[in-house]
C-alpha positions as CSV (number, residue, x, y, z in Angstrom):
1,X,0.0,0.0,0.0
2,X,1.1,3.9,-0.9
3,X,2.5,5.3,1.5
4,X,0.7,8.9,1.2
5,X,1.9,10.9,3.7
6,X,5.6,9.9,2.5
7,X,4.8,11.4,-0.7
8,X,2.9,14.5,0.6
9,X,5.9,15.1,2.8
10,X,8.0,15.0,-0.2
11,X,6.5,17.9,-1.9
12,X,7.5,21.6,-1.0
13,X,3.7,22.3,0.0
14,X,3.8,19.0,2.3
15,X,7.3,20.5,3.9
16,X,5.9,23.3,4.5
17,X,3.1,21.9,6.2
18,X,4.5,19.5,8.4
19,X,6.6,21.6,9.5
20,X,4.7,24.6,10.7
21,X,2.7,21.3,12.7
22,X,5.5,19.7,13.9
23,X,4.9,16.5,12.0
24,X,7.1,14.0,11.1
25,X,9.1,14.7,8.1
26,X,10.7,11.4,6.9
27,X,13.4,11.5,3.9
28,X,12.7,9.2,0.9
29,X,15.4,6.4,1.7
30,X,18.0,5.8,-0.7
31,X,17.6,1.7,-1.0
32,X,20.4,-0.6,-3.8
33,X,19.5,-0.7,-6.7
34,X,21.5,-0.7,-10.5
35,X,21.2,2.6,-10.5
36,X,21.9,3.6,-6.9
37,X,24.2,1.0,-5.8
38,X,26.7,3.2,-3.5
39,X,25.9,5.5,-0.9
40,X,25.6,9.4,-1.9
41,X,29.2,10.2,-1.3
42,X,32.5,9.8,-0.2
43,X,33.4,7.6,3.1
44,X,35.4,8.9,5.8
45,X,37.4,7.0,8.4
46,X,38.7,8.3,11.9
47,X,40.1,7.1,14.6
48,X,38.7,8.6,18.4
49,X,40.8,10.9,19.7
50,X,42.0,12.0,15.9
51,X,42.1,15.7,14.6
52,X,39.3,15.7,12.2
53,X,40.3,17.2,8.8
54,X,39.8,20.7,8.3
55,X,37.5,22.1,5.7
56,X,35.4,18.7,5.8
57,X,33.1,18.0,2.9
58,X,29.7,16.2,2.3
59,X,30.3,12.4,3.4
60,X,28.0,9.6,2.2
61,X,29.5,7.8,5.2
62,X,31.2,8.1,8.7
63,X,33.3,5.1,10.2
64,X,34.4,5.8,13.4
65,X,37.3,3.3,15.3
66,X,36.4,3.6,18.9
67,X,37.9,0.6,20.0
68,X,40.2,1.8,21.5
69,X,38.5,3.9,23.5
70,X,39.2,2.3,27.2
71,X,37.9,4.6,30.5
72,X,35.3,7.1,30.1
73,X,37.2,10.2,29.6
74,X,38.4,8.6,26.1
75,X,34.7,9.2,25.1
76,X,35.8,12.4,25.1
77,X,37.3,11.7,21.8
78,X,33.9,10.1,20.2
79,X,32.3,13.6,20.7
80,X,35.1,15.6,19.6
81,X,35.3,13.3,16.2
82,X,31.6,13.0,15.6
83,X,30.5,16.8,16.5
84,X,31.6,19.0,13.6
85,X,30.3,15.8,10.8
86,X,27.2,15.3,11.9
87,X,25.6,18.1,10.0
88,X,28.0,16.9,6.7
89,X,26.6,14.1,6.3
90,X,24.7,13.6,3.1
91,X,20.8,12.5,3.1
92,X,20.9,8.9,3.2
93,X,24.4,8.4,5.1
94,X,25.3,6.3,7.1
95,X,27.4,6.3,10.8
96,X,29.5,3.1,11.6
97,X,31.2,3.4,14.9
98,X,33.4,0.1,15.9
99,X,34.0,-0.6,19.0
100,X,35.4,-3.9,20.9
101,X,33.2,-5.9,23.6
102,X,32.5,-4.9,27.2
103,X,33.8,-8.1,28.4
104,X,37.0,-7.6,26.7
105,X,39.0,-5.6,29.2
106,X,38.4,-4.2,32.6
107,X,35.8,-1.9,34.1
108,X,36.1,1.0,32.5
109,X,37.0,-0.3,29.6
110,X,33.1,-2.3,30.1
111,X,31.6,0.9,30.9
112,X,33.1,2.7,28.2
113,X,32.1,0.1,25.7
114,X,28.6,0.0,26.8
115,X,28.6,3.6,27.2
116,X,28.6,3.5,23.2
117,X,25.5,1.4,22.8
118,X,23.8,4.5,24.3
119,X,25.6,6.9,22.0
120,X,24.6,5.4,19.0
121,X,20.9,4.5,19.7
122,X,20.4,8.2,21.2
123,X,22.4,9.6,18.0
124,X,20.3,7.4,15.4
125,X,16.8,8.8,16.8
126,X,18.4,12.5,16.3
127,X,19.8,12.5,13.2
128,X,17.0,12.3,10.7
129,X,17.2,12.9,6.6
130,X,17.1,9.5,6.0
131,X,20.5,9.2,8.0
132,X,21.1,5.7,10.2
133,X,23.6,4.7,12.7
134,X,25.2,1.4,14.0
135,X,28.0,0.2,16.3
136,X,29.8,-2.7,15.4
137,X,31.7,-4.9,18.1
138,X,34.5,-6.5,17.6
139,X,35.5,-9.6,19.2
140,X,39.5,-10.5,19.1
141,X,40.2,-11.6,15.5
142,X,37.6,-10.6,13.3
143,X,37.0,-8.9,10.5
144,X,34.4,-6.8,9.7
145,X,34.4,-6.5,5.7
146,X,31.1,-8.4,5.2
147,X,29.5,-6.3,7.6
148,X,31.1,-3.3,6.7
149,X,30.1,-3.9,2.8
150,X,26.0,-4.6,4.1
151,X,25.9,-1.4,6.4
152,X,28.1,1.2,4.1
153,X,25.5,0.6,1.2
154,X,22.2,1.3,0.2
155,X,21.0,-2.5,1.2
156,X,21.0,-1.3,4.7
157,X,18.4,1.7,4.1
158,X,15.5,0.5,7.1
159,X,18.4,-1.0,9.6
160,X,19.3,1.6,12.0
161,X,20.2,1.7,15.6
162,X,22.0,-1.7,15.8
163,X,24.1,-3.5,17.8
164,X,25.9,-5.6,15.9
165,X,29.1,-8.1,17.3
166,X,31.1,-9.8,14.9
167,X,33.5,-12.8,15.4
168,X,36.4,-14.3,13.5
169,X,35.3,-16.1,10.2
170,X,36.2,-19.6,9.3
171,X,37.6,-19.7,5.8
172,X,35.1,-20.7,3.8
173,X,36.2,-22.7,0.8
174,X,35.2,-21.8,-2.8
175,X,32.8,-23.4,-4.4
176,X,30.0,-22.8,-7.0
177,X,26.5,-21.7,-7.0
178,X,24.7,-22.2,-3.2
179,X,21.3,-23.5,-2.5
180,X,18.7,-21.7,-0.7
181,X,15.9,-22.9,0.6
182,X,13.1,-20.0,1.9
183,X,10.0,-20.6,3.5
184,X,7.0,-18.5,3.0
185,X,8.4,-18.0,-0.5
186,X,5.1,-17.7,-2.5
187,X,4.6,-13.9,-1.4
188,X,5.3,-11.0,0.3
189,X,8.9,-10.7,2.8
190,X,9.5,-14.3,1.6
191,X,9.2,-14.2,-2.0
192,X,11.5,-10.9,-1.8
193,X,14.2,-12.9,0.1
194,X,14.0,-15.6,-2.7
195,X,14.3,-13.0,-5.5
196,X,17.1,-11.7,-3.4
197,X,19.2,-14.6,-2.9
198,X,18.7,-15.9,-6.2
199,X,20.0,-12.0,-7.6
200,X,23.1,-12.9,-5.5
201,X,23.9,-16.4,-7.4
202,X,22.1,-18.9,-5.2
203,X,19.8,-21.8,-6.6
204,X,16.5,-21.0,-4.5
205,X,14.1,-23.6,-3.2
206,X,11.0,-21.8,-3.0
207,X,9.0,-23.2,-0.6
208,X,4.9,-22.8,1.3
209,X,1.8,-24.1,1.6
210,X,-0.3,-26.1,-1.2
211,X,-2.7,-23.8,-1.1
212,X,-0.6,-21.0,-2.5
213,X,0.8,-23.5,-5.3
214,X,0.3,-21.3,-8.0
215,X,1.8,-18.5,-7.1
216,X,5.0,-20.5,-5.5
217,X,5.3,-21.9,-9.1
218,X,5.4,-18.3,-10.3
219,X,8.1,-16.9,-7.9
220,X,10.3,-20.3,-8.5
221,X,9.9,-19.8,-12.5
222,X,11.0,-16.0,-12.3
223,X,13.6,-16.8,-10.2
224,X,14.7,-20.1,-12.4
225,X,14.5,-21.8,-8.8
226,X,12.2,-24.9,-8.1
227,X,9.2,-25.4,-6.0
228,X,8.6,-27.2,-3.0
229,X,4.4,-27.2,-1.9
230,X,4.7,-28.3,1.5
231,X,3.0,-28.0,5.2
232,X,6.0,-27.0,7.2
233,X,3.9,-28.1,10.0
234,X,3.7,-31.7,8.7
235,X,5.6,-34.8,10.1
236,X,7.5,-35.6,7.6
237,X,8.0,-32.2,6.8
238,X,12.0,-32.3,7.2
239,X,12.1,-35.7,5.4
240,X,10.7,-34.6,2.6
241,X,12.9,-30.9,2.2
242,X,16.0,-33.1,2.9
243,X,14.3,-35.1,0.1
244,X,14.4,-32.3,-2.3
245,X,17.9,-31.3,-1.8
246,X,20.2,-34.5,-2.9
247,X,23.3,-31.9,-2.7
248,X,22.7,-30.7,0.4
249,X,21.8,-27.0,1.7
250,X,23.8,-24.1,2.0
251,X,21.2,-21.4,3.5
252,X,17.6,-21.9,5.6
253,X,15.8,-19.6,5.7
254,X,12.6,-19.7,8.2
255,X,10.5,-16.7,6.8
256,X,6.8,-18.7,7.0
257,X,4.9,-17.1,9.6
258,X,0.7,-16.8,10.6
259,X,-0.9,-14.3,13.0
260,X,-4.3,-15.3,14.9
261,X,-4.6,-11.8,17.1
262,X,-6.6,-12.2,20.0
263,X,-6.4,-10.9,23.0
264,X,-5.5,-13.8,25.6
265,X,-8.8,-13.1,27.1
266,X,-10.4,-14.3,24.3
267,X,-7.6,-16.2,22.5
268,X,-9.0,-19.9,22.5
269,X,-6.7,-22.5,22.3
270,X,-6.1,-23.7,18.6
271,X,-4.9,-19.7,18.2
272,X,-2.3,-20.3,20.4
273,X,-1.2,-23.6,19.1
274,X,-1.7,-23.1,15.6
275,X,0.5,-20.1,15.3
276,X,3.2,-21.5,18.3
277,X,3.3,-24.7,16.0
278,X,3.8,-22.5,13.1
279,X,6.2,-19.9,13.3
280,X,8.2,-22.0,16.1
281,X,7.3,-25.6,16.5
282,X,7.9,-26.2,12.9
283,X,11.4,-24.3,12.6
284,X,12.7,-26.6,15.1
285,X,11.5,-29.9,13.9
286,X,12.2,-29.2,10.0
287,X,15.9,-27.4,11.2
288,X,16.8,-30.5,13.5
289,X,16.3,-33.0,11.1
290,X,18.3,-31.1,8.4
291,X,21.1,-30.9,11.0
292,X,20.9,-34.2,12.1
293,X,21.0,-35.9,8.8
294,X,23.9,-33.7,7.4
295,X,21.5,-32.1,4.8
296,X,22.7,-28.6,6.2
297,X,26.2,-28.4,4.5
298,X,29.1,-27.4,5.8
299,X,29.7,-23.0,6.5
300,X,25.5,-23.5,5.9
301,X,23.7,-20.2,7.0
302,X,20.5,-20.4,9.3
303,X,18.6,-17.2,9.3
304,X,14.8,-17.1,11.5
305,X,12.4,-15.1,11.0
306,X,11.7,-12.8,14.6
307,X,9.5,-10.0,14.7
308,X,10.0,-6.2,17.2
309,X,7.5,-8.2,18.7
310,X,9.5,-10.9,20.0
311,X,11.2,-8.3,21.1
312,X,9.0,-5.1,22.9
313,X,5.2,-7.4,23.1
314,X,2.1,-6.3,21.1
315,X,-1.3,-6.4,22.8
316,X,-3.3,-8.8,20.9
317,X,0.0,-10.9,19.9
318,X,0.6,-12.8,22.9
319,X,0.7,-16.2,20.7
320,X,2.8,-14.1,17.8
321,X,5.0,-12.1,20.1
322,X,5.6,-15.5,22.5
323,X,6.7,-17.5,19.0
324,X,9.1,-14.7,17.9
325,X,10.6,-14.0,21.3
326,X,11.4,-18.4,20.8
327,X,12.9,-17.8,17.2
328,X,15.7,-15.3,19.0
329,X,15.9,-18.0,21.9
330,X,16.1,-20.9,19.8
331,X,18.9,-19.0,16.9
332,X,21.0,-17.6,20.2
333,X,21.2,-21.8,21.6
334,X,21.9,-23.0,17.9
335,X,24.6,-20.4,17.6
336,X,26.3,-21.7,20.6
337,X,26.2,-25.2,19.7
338,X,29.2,-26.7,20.0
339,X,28.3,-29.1,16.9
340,X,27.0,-26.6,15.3
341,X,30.1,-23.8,15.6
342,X,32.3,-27.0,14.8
343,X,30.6,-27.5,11.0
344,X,31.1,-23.5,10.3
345,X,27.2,-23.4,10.4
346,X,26.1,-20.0,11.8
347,X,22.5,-19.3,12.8
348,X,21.0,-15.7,13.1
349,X,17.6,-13.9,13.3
350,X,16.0,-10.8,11.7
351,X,13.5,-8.7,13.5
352,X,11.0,-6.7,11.0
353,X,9.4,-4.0,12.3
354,X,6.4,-2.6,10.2
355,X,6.7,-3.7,6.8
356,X,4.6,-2.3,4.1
357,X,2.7,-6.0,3.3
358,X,-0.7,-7.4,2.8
359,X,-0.8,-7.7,5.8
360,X,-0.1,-4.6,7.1
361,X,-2.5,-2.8,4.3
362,X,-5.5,-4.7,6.3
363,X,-4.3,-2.7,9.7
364,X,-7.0,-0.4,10.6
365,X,-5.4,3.0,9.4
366,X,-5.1,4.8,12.7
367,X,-3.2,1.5,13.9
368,X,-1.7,1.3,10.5
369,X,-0.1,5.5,10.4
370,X,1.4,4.8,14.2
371,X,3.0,1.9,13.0
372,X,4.7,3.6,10.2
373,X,6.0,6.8,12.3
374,X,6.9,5.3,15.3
375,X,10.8,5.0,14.3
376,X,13.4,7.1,13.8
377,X,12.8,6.8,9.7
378,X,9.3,7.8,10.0
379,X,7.8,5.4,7.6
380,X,7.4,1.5,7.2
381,X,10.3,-0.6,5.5
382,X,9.5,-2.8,2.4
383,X,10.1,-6.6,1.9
384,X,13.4,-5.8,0.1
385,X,14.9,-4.1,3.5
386,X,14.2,-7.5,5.2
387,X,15.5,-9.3,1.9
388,X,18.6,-7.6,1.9
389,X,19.2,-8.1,5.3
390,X,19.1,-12.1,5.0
391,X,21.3,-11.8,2.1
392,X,23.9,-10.0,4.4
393,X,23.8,-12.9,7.2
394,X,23.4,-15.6,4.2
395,X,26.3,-14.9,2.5
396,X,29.8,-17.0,2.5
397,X,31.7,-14.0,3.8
398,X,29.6,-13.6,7.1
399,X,30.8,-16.6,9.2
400,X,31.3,-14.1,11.6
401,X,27.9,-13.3,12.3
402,X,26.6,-16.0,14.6
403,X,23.3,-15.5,17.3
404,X,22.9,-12.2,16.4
405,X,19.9,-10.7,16.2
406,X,19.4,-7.8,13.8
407,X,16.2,-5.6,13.7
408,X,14.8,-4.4,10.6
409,X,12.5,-1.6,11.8
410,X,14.4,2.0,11.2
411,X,15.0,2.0,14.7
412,X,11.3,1.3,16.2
413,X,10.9,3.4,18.8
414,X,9.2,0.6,20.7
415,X,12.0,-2.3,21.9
416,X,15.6,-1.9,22.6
């Protein structure tokens, strides 16, 4: 659905407007694309504590090494770098600060870590023209370039406010073309993360319910993928993707997902089980039995679909919100595995917040308008923002992302 106000705000009439009523102005975000495939200028990289070069310019980008940064008077060095560029950044840019992990050093090297988190949500909900900001830990050893690549691009247009740690990568040997499978395919966030997967190089399993047959077969043809009608919720469910896939799998992606909103008052049971068996009973049955037989390859990628509520609660969602807050349980556990670390498989989660679906277009408006505003963007994401974010933690190059959990919502205002 149109997003009106979006486009009225994008007018010089609308501006004006809003303005003089103190409404939300959000920017028209800059998303990847052939013709827009960089960000809108140069990037520039500092080190806290560094002089900032005189007669600064427009930047498409800030990267800011605060690593380093170990007692609380070295924040210092955060303001004195990131003061004079925050209003030369162009629309659209993008903030990276790196830092290392609380538990790395000592206390104040912990409180000044952590004081960071706080710097860069605050500095994300202030920024505005379409701007976001992140902070990337790093643990000992890793490297960054994957996630670096994904957040200094238009791909990461609805992610802002993040927390992001990143590990050292296993080497991942070459090969050829991966295989994908996606759940939910046959519409909506999930036929976008087949599309987007497939764009990257990856054979794509497309896969959903029997009753949405014909328009599986219509993603899988576009994308020259194949189509799997299934029940994830059946028995034999995991038998028969493992089945399908006599080479193995490379990347799982749980993106199937129902909503049955009651209030608990007057959820009856087969709500509660129905969408508990769905979105979390059946992601743990179909992934265990892909593990367990070895039909997950080796350096495979595991990505579940979460929700912002998993993560802040939604009244009338207490079934929904219950099975999302499991999917960032259940990826955290996998990621930890000690079987699963020692194969190179990593498992992570993306959060949407409010993405302009079908779904969402039935939202009563009222409900529908909050939804969209109530993040630092100040408007709803698209399927592509989630897309690209899967195809961030899918890819070969991430193996150092493992049990994180990354929130596609333009920093909701609602959550952490």
């Amino acid at each position: 659905m149109a997003d009106r106000y979006l486009r009225l705000t994008g007018t010089a009439p609308g501006r004006f407007v809003t303005r003089r009523l103190g409404l939300p102005q959000p920017a028209a975000l800059r998303r990847w694309s052939e013709r827009t495939p960089e960000l809108p200028g140069p990037v520039l990289r500092l080190t806290a504590g560094d002089a900032v070069p005189d007669g600064t310019g427009t930047y498409g980008a800030v990267v800011l090494d605060a690593a380093g940064v170990a007692d609380p008077e070295g924040l210092g060095g955060v303001h004195a770098a990131l003061h004079p560029l925050a209003r030369s950044l162009a629309p659209c840019g993008r903030i990276v600060v790196l830092g290392a992990r609380p538990q790395d050093g000592g206390l104040a090297h912990a409180a000044a870590q952590q004081a960071l988190e706080g710097f860069v949500r605050s500095l994300g909900k202030e920024i505005g023209r379409g701007c976001t900001v992140q902070l990337v830990r790093l643990a000992p050893g890793a490297a960054a370039d994957s996630t670096l690549d994904f957040l200094l691009s238009p791909r990461s247009a609805y992610v802002s406010g993040q927390v992001i740690e990143v590990g050292p990568a296993p080497e991942v040997p070459a090969g050829g073309a991966r295989t994908a499978l996606v759940t939910g395919a046959a519409r909506g966030i999930g036929a976008a993360v087949a599309e987007t997967l497939a764009r990257d190089g990856a054979r794509v399993v497309c896969l959903d319910v029997p009753q949405a047959g014909d328009a599986l077969a219509e993603v899988a043809a576009r994308l020259g993928g194949s189509a799997l009608p299934l029940d994830i919720t059946a028995p034999d469910a995991g038998e028969r993707i493992a089945a399908a896939l006599p080479d193995g799998l490379d990347v799982l992606v749980h993106n199937a997902g129902i909503t049955r909103d009651r209030k608990l008052a007057n959820m009856a049971a087969d709500r509660w089980s129905s969408v508990i068996d769905v979105n979390l009973g059946s992601v743990l049955r179909t992934t265990g039995h892909l593990l367990k037989t070895g039909a997950l390859n080796e350096h495979a990628r595991i990505v579940g679909t979460a929700s912002i509520a998993g993560i802040a609660g939604n009244a009338g969602q207490t079934n929904y919100a219950a099975s999302k807050a499991g999917i960032i349980g259940w990826v955290r556990a996998l990621a930890a595995d000690a079987e699963v670390r020692g194969r190179g498989i990593t498992a992570n989660a993306v959060a949407p917040g409010f993405i302009e679906t079908r779904m969402t277009a039935a939202v009563p408006l009222v409900i529908r308008e909050a939804g969209r505003r109530m993040n630092s963007l100040g408007q709803g994401g698209l399927p592509i923002d989630v897309a690209e974010t899967v195809a961030w933690l899918s890819a070969a190059t991430s193996g150092g992302l493992n049990g994180q959990v990354v929130r596609v919502c333009g920093q909701s205002l609602l959550g952490a």
